[in-house]
mmCIF file of the C-alpha atoms, coordinates in Angstrom:
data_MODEL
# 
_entry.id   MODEL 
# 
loop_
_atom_site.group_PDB 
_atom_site.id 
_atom_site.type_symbol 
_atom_site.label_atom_id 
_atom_site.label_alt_id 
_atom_site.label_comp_id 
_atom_site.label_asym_id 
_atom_site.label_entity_id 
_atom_site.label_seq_id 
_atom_site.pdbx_PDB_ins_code 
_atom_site.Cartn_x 
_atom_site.Cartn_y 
_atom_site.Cartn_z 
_atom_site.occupancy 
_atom_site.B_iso_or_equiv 
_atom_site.pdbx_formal_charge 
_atom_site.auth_seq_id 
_atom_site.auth_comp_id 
_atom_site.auth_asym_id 
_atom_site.auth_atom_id 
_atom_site.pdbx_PDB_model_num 
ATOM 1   C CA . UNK A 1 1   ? 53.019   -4.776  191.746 1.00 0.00 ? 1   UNK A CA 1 
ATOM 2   C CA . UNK A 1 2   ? 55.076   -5.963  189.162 1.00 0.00 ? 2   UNK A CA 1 
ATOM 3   C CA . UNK A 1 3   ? 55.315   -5.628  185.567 1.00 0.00 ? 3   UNK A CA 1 
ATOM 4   C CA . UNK A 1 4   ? 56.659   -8.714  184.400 1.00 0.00 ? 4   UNK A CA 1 
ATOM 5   C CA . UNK A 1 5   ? 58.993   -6.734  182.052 1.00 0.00 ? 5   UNK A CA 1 
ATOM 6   C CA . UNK A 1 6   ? 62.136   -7.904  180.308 1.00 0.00 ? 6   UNK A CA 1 
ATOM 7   C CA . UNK A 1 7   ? 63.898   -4.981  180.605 1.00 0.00 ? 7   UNK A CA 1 
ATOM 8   C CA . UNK A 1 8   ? 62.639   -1.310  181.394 1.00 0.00 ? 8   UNK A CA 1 
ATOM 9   C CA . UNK A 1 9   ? 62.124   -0.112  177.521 1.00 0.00 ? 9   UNK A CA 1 
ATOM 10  C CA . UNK A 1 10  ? 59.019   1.628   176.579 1.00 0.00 ? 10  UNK A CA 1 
ATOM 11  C CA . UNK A 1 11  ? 58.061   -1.245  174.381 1.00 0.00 ? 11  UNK A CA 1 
ATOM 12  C CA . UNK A 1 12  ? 58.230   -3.867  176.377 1.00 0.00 ? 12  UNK A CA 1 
ATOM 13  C CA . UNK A 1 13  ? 56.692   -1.667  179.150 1.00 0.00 ? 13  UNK A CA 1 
ATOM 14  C CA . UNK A 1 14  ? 53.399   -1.084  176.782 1.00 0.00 ? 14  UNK A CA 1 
ATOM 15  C CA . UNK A 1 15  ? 52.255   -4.137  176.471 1.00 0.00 ? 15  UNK A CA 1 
ATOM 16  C CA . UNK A 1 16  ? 52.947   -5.264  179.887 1.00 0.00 ? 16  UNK A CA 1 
ATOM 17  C CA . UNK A 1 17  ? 50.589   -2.172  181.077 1.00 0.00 ? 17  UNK A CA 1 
ATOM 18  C CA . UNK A 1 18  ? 48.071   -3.202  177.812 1.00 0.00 ? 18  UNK A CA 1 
ATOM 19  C CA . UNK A 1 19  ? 48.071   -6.555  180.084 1.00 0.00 ? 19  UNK A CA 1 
ATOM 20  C CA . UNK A 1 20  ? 47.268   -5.089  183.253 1.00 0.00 ? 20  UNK A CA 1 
ATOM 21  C CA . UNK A 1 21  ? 44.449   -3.016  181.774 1.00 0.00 ? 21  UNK A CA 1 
ATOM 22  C CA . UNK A 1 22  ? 43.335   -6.600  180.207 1.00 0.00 ? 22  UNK A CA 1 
ATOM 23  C CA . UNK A 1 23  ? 43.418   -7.999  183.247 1.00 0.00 ? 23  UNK A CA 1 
ATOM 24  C CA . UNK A 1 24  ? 42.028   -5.073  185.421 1.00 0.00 ? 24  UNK A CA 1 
ATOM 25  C CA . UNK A 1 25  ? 39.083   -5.202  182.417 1.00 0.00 ? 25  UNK A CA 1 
ATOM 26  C CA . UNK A 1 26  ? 38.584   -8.759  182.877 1.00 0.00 ? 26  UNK A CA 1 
ATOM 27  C CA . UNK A 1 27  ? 38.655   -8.018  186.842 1.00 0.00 ? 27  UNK A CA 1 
ATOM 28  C CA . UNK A 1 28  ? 35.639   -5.100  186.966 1.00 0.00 ? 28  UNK A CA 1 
ATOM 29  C CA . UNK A 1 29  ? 33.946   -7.784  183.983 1.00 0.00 ? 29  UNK A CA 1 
ATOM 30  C CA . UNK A 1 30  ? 33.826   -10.272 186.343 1.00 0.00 ? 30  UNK A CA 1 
ATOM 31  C CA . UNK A 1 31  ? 33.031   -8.343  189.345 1.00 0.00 ? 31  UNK A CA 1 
ATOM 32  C CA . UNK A 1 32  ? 30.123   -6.676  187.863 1.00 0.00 ? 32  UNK A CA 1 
ATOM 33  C CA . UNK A 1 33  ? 28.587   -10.131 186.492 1.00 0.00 ? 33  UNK A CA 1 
ATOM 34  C CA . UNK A 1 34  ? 29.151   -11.308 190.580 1.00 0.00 ? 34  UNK A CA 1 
ATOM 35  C CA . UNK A 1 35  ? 27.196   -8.594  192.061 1.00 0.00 ? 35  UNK A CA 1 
ATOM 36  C CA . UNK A 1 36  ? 24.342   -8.928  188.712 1.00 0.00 ? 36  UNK A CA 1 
ATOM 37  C CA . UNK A 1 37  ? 24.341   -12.318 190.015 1.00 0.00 ? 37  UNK A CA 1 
ATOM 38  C CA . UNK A 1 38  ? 24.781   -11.014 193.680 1.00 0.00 ? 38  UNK A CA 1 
ATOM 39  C CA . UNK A 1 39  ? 21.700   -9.102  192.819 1.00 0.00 ? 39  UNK A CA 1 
ATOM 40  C CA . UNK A 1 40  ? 19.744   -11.947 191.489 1.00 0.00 ? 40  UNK A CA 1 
ATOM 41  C CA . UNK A 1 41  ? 20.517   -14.096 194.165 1.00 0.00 ? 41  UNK A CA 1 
ATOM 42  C CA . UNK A 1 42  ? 19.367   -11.562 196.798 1.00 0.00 ? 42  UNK A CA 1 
ATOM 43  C CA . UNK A 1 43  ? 15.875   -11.040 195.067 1.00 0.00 ? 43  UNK A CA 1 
ATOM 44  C CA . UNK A 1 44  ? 15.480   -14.281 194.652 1.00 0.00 ? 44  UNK A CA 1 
ATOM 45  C CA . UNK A 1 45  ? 16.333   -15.255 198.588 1.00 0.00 ? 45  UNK A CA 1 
ATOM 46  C CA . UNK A 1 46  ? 13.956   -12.380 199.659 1.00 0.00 ? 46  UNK A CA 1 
ATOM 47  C CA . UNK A 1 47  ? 11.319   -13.634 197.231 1.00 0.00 ? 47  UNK A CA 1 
ATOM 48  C CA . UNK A 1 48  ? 12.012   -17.205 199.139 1.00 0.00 ? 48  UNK A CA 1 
ATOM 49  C CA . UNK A 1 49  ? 11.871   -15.456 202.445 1.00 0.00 ? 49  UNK A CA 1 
ATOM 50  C CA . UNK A 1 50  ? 8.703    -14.260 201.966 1.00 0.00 ? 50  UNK A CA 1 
ATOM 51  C CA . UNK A 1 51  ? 7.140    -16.670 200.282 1.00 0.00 ? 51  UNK A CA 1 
ATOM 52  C CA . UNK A 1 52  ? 8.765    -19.101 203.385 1.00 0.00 ? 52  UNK A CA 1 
ATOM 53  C CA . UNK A 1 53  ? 7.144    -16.707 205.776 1.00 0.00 ? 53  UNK A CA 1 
ATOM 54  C CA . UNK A 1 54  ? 3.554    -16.628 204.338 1.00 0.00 ? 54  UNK A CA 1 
ATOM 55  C CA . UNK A 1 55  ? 4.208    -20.685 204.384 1.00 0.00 ? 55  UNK A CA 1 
ATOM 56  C CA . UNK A 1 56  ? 4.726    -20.249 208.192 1.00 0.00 ? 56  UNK A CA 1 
ATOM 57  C CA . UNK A 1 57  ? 1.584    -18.355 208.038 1.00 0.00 ? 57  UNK A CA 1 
ATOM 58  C CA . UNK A 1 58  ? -0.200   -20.628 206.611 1.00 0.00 ? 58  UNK A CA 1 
ATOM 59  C CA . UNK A 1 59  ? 0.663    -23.297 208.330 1.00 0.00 ? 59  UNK A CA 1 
ATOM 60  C CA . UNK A 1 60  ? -0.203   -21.766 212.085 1.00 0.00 ? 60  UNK A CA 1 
ATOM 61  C CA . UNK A 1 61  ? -3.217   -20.852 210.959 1.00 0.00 ? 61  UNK A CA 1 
ATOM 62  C CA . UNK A 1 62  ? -3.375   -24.167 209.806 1.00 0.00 ? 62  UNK A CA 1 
ATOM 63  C CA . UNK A 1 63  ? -2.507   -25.454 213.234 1.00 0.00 ? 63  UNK A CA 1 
ATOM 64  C CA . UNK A 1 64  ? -5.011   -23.047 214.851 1.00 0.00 ? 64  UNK A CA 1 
ATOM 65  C CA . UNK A 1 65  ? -7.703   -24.460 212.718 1.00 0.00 ? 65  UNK A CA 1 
ATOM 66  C CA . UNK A 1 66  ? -6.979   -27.488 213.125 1.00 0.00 ? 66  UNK A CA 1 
ATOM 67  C CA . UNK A 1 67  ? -6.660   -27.096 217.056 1.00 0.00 ? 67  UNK A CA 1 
ATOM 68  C CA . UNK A 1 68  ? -10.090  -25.707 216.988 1.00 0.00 ? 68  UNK A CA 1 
ATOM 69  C CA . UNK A 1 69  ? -11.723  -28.339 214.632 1.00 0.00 ? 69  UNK A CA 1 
ATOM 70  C CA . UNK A 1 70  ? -10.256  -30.790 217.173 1.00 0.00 ? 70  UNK A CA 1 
ATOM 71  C CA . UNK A 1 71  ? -11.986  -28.883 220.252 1.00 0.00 ? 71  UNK A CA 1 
ATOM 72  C CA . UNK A 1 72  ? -15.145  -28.766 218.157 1.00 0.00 ? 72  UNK A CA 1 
ATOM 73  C CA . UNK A 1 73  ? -15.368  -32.365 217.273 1.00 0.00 ? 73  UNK A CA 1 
ATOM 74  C CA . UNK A 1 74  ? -14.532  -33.471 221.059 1.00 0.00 ? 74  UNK A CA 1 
ATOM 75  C CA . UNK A 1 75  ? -17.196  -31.217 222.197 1.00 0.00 ? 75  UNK A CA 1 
ATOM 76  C CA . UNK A 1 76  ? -19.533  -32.706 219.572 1.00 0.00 ? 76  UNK A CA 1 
ATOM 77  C CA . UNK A 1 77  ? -17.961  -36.124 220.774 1.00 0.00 ? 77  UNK A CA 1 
ATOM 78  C CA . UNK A 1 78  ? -18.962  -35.585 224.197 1.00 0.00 ? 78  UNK A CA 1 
ATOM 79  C CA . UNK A 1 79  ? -22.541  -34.079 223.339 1.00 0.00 ? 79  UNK A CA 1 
ATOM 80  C CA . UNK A 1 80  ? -22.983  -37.014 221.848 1.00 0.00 ? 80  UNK A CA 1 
ATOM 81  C CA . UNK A 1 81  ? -22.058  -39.499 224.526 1.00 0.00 ? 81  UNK A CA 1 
ATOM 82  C CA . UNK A 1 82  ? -23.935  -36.960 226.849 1.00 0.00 ? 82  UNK A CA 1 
ATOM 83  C CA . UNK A 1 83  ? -27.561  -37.735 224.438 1.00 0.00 ? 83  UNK A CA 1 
ATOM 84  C CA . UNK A 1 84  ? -26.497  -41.526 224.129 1.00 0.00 ? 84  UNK A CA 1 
ATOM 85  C CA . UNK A 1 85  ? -26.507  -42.146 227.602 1.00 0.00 ? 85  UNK A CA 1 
ATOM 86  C CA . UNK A 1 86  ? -29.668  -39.687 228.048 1.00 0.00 ? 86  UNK A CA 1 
ATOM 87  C CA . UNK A 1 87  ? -31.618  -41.640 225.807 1.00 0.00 ? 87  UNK A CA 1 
ATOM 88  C CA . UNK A 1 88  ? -30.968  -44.616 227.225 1.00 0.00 ? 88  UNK A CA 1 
ATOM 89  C CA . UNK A 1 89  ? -31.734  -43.287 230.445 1.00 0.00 ? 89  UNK A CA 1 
ATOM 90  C CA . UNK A 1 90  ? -35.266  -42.424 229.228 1.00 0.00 ? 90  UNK A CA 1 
ATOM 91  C CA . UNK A 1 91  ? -35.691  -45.430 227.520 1.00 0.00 ? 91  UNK A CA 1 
ATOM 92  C CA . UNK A 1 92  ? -35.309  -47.420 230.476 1.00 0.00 ? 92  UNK A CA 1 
ATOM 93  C CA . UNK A 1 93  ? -37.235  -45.128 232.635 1.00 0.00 ? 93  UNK A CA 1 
ATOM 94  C CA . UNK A 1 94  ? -40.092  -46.096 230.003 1.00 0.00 ? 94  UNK A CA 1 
ATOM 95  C CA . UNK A 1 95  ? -40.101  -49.343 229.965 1.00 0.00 ? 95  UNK A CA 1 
ATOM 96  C CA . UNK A 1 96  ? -40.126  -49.151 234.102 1.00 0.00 ? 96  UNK A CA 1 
ATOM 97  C CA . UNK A 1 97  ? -43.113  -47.067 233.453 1.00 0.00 ? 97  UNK A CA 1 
ATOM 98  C CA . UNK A 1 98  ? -45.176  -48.735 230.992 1.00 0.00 ? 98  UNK A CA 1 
ATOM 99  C CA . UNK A 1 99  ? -44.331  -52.063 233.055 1.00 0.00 ? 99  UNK A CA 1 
ATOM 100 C CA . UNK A 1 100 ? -45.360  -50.173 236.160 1.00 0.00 ? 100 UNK A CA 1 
ATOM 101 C CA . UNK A 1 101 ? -48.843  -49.181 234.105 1.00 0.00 ? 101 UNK A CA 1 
ATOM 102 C CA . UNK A 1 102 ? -49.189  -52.951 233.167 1.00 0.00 ? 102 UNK A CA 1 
ATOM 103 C CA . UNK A 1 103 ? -48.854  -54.285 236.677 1.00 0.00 ? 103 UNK A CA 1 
ATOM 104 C CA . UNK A 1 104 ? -51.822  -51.398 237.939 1.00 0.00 ? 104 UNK A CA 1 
ATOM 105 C CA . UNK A 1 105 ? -54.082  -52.678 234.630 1.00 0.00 ? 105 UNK A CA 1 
ATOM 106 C CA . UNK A 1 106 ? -54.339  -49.527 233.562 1.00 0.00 ? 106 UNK A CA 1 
ATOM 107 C CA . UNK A 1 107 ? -56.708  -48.706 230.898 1.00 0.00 ? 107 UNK A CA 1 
ATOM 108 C CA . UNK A 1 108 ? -55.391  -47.709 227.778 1.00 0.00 ? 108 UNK A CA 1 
ATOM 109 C CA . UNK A 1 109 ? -58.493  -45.156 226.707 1.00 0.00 ? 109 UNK A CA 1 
ATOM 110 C CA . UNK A 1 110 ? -57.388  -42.387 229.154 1.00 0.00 ? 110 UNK A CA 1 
ATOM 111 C CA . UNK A 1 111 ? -53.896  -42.006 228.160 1.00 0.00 ? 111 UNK A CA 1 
ATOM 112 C CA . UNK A 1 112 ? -52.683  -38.870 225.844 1.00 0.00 ? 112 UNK A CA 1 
ATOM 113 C CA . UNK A 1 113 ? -52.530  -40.620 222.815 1.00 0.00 ? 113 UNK A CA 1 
ATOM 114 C CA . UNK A 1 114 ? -55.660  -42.285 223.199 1.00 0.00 ? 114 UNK A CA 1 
ATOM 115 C CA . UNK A 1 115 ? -57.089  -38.645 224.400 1.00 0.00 ? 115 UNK A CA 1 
ATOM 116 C CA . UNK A 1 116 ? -55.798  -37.183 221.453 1.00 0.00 ? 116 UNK A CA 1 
ATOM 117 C CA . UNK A 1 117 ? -57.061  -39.546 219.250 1.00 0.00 ? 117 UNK A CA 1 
ATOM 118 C CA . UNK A 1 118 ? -60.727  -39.220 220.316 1.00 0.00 ? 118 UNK A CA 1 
ATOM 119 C CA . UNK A 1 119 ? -59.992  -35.157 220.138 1.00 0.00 ? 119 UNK A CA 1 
ATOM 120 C CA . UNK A 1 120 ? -59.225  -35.754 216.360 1.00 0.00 ? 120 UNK A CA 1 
ATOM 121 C CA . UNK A 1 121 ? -62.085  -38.344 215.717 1.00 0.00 ? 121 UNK A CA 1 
ATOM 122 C CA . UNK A 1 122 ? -64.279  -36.048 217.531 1.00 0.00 ? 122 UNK A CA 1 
ATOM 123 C CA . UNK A 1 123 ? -63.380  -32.979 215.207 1.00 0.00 ? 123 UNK A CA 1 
ATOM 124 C CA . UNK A 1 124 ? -63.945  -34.921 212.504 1.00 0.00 ? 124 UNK A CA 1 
ATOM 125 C CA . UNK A 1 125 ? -67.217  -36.331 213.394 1.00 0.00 ? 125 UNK A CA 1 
ATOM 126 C CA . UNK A 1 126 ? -68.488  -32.232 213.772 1.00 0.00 ? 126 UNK A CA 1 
ATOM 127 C CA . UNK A 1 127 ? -66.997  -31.394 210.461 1.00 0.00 ? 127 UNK A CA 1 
ATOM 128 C CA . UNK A 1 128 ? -69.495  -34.256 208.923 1.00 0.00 ? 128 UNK A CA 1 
ATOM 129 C CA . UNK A 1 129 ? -72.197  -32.783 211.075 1.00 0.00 ? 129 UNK A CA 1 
ATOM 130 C CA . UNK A 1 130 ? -72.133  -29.482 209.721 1.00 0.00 ? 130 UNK A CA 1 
ATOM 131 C CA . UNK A 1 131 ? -73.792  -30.503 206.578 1.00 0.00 ? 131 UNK A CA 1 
ATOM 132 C CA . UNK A 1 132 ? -76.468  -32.372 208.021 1.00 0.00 ? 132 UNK A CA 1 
ATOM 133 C CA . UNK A 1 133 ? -77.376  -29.255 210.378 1.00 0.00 ? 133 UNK A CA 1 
ATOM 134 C CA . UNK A 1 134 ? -77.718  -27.180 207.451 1.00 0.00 ? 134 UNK A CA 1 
ATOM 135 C CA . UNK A 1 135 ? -79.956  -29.698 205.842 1.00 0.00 ? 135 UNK A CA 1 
ATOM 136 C CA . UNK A 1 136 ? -82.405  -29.992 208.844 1.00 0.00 ? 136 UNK A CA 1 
ATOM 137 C CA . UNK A 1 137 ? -82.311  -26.603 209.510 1.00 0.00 ? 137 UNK A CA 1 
ATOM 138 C CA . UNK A 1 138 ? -85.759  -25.745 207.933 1.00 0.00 ? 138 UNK A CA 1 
ATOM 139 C CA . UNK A 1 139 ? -87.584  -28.078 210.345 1.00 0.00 ? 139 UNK A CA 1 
ATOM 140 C CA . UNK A 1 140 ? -85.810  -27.046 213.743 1.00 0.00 ? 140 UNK A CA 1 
ATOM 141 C CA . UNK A 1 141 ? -88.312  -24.506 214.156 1.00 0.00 ? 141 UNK A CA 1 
ATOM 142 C CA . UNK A 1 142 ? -91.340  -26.970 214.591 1.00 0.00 ? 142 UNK A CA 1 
ATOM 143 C CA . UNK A 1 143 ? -92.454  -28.329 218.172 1.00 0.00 ? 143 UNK A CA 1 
ATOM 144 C CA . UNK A 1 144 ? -91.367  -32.030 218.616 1.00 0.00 ? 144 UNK A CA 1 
ATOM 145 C CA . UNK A 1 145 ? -94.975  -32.961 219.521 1.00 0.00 ? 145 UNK A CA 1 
ATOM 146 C CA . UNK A 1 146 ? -97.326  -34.090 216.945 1.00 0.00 ? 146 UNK A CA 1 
ATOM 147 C CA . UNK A 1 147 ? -100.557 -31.775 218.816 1.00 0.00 ? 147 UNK A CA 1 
ATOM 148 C CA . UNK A 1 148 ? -98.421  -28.481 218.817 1.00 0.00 ? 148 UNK A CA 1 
ATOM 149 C CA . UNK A 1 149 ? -96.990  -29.466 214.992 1.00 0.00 ? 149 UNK A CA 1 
ATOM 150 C CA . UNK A 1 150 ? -100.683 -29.849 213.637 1.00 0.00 ? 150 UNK A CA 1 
ATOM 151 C CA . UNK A 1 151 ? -101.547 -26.795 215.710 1.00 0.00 ? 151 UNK A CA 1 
ATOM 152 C CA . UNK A 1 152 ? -98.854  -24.612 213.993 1.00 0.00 ? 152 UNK A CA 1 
ATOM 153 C CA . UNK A 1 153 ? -100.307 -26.063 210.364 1.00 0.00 ? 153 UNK A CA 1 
ATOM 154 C CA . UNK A 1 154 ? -103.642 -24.937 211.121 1.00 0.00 ? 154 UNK A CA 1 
ATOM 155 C CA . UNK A 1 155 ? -101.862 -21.438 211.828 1.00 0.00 ? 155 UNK A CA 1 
ATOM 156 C CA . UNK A 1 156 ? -100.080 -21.503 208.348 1.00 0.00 ? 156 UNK A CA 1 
ATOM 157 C CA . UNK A 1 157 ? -103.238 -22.478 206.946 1.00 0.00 ? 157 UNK A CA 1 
ATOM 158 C CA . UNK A 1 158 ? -105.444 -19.407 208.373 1.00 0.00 ? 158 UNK A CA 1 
ATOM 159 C CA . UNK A 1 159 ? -102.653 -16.983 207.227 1.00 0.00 ? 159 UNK A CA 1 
ATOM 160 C CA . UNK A 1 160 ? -102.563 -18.637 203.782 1.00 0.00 ? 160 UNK A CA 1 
ATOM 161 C CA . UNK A 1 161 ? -106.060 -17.747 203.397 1.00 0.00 ? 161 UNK A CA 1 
ATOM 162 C CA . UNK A 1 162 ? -105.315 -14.209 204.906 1.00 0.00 ? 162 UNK A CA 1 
ATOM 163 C CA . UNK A 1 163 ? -103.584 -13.577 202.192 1.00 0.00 ? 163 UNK A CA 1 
ATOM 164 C CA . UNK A 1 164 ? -105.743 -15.192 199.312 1.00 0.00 ? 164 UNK A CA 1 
ATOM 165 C CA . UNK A 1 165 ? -108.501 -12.998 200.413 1.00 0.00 ? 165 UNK A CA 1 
ATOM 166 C CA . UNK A 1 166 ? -106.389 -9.746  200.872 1.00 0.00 ? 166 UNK A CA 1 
ATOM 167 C CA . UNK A 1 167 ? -104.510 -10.748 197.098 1.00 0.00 ? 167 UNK A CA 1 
ATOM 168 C CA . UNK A 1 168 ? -108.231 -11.454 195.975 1.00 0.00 ? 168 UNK A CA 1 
ATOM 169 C CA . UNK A 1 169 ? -109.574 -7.740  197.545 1.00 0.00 ? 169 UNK A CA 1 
ATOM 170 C CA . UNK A 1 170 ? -106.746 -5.957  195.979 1.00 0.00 ? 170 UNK A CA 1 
ATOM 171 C CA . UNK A 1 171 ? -107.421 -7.707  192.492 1.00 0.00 ? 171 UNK A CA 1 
ATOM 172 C CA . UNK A 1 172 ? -110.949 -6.679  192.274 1.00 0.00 ? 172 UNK A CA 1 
ATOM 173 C CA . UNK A 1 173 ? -110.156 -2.786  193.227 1.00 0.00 ? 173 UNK A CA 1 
ATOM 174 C CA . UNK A 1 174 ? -107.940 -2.587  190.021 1.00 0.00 ? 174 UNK A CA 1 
# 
């Protein structure tokens, strides 16, 4: 290394080594504010990093999602074309049938619906009876001919006058 000196006296040596120090000052300044900045920058590009790998992450999970979504929806696609082309199937296979059912003049009272339908009128019809039972339930006890009905009045009548004479008896022993 050299000093730079004009000649080899102690005062021109001084400030040529007061230079040196300057510059060896300067030197460790600037090298410490490189690896402080050195520093930062490495935080910072592992802070990137990670925040690059959660990205990734997030991303193929993403893709998996998405890959599955996709799967989902052609499966729903298909289940769908599947019931399309059932229905139509069916549909078809009813009109054969009820065109079948036409050409035999079939009569419309005896199918299920029909069935069904007298099932519910027939319920309702008992529901309205019920009433009407109760109200002719006093009288279901007499005979339906006109002889035994007059016969069964005379009865009444006897043991109404039974029990006028017994009510009478038991009067005139208080």
């Amino acid at each position: 290394m050299v000093l730079g000196v004009r000649d080899t006296s102690l005062s021109s040596f001084m400030p040529a080594v007061n230079n040196l120090t300057n510059e060896l000052l300067e030197a460790e300044k600037s090298h410490h504010r490189l690896e402080r900045d050195l520093r930062a920058l490495r935080k910072r590009l592992g802070a990137t990093l990670m925040l690059r790998n959660t990205v990734q992450e997030d991303v193929n999970k993403a893709v998996r999602s998405q890959a599955m979504e996709s799967a989902k929806a052609e499966e729903r696609l298909l289940n769908m074309d599947f019931v399309t082309a059932k229905a139509k199937e069916l549909g078809n296979r009813k009109e054969k049938a009820e065109a079948q059912l036409v050409s035999r003049k079939m009569d419309k009272s005896i199918t299920h619906q029909a069935i069904v339908q007298l099932s519910e009128d027939v319920a309702a019809l008992k529901q309205e009876t019920i009433p009407l039972k109760k109200k002719l339930e006093p009288y279901m006890d007499l005979s339906p001919s006109p002889s035994l009905a007059q016969v069964k009045i005379e009865e009444a009548k006897r043991e109404l006058a039974a029990l006028d004479s017994q009510l009478e008896m038991n009067m005139d022993f208080k």
